[in-house]
Phi, psi and omega in degrees: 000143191271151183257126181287105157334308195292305172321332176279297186318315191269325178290324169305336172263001166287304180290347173255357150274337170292331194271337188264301222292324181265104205307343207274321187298312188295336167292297171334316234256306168261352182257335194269003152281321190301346219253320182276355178272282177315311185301292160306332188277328218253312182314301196282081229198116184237021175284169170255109177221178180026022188315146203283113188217122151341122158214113174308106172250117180235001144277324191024051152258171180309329178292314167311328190294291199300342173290305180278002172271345168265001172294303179284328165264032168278327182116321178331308219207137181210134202328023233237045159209106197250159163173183187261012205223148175309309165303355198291334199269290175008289185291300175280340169323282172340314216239027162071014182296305210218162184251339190226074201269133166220153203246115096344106162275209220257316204256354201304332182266328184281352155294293175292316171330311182259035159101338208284173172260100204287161200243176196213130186233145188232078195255123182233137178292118178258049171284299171283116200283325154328248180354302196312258179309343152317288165290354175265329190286327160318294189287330167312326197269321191309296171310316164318287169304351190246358162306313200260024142274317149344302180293303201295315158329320160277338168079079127264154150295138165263140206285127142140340187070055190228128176245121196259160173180130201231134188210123178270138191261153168087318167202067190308352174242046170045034153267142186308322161324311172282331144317294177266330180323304175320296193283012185254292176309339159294302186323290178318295196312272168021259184316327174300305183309306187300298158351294213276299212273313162297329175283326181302334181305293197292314181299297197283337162259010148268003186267333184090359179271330178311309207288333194282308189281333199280349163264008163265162161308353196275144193255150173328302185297336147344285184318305187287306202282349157327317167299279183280013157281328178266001178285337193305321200279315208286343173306294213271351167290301154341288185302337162252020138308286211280342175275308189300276191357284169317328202251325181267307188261010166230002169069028195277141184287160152214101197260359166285173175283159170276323162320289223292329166312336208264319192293308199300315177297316170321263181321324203274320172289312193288331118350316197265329221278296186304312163314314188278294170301011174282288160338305165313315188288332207246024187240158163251329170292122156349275178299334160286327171315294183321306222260328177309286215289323155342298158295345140320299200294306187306296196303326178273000154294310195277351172275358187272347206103339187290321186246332168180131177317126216293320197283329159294005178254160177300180191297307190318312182301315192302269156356301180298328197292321178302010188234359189281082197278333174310311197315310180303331166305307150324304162316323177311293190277349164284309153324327208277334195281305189282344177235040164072020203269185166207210223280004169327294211244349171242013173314329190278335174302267209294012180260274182017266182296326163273014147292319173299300155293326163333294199279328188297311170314294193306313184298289162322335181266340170283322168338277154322315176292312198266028190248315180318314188279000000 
């Protein structure tokens, strides 16, 4: 049967006024991405900032002072106990005060004077192990610099003679924000695409209208794209909601072309697209859908790369992860918003990922036509 554009034109404005028409859907559709774009962008934050800290000082000289004042004027850390006796840091470590204890010996000035390498102790709750490292690399470079100013003030040598700088490229000032916010959009698209096309599905045959449209003149293949053109339009509406968002109100750069974003989002919806009529076929329910889809989703956040890096897992993950379209994607919008690249250099992404949406597409539609028939 040949497929009518006009018959595709009328299913597509059926679905988008039933899809406009319900205040819950528009709320779903267009405000709970902005409102989970903030909420994550602001939440998902692995900077280290104002951490809580201990400082034994058992020198109590001007040298000691100026040290923990370059300490608090980094932003890093901020002070909020002091004292002379050693267990202090213990006790707040223990009891969850503080995050950072550091202990200034006795000797510590009369050390850098006469030349010698005076010592510094740094003990930090290692629950959260992020924070950990993130705050010891902090209080190393703080102390480092202020040892080799220190030094340079007395006309010392600095021991090992190496003078190191270090410069970050792509996001020089290591903020996390500019990081995950990018990988927050891949997450959000995802989730709409699956939302709108499994539930939408699953909604009209438990309502009895699917079976109403499958006794029309309308052919399966009708159907589907009827279906996933307007999630397709409502997808890409986001993306530049949720795209201005990142770029005006978290200042995240976007230094790539915007075509290649749009092109790149583009497959990636239509991936999500596939995943959902997948998902359709095999739910009777709302609620299996939901639960259904869930189970896709969640393995597939922690297998893209959004929470921990792909090269850290084991192999086995590592792999499974090469089935992922969020993981490419992510890669995608990251390049394209911090290192400008476009489809030059992201060309193997994008055959991927339209290999993908392909083969996804293709299963789901057989699916869907024979779940129809």
């Amino acid at each position: 049967m040949k497929i009518s554009p006009l018959r595709i034109r009328v299913l597509v404005q059926k679905e988008m006024r039933q899809l406009l028409r319900d205040p819950k859907t528009k709320r779903m559709t267009f405000a709970a991405p902005i409102i989970q774009l903030l909420l994550f962008g602001y939440a998902v934050n692995t900077d280290v900032r104002n951490l809580a800290m201990v400082v034994v000082d058992q020198d109590q000289t001007s040298v000691s002072r100026l040290l923990q004042e370059n300490l608090t004027a980094s932003g890093y850390f901020r002070i909020v106990e002091q004292s002379e006796r050693a267990d202090a840091i213990q006790r707040a470590l223990d009891g969850g005060g503080a995050g950072v204890g550091v202990q200034i010996p006795p000797d510590f000035t009369e050390s850098l004077e006469a030349g010698r390498r005076a010592s510094v102790q740094v003990l930090i709750d290692g629950t959260s192990s992020n924070t950990a490292t993130v705050a010891q690399g902090y209080v190393g470079r703080i102390v480092q610099e202020f040892a080799a100013e220190q030094a340079s003030e007395r006309g010392f040598d600095l021991p090992g003679g190496i003078d190191l700088r270090s410069r970050a490229w792509y996001n020089p000032d290591l903020a996390s924000q500019d990081y995950n916010v990018p990988g927050i959009i891949g997450l959000l698209l995802m989730l709409m695409a699956l939302l709108l096309t499994s539930l939408g599905v699953v909604r009209e045959r438990e309502l009895g209208t699917l079976e109403q449209l499958m006794v029309s003149p309308i052919s399966a293949r009708e159907m589907i794209l009827g279906k996933t053109i307007p999630v397709v339009i409502i997808c890409l509406i986001d993306l530049a909601l949720i795209t201005t968002m990142a770029v005006l109100w978290f200042d995240i750069p976007l230094r790539g072309p915007l075509l290649t974003l749009i092109a790149a989002s583009f497959l990636y919806i239509l991936a999500g697209l596939g995943f959902g009529l997948l998902i359709s076929t095999i739910s009777k329910t709302q609620q299996e859908a939901f639960l259904t889809m869930f189970l896709f989703f969640l393995p597939a956040i922690i297998l893209s790369g959004f929470m921990y890096p792909v090269d850290t897992m084991p192999e086995f993950f590592q792999d499974l992860s090469r089935l992922d379209p969020i993981r490419y994607f992510m890669e995608m919008v990251r390049n394209i918003f911090l290192k400008g690249h476009g489809f030059s250099e992201l060309w193997v992404h994008f055959l991927v990922l339209a290999s993908m949406a392909f083969l996804v597409l293709l299963a789901a539609g057989a699916r869907f036509k024979k779940s129809l028939e």
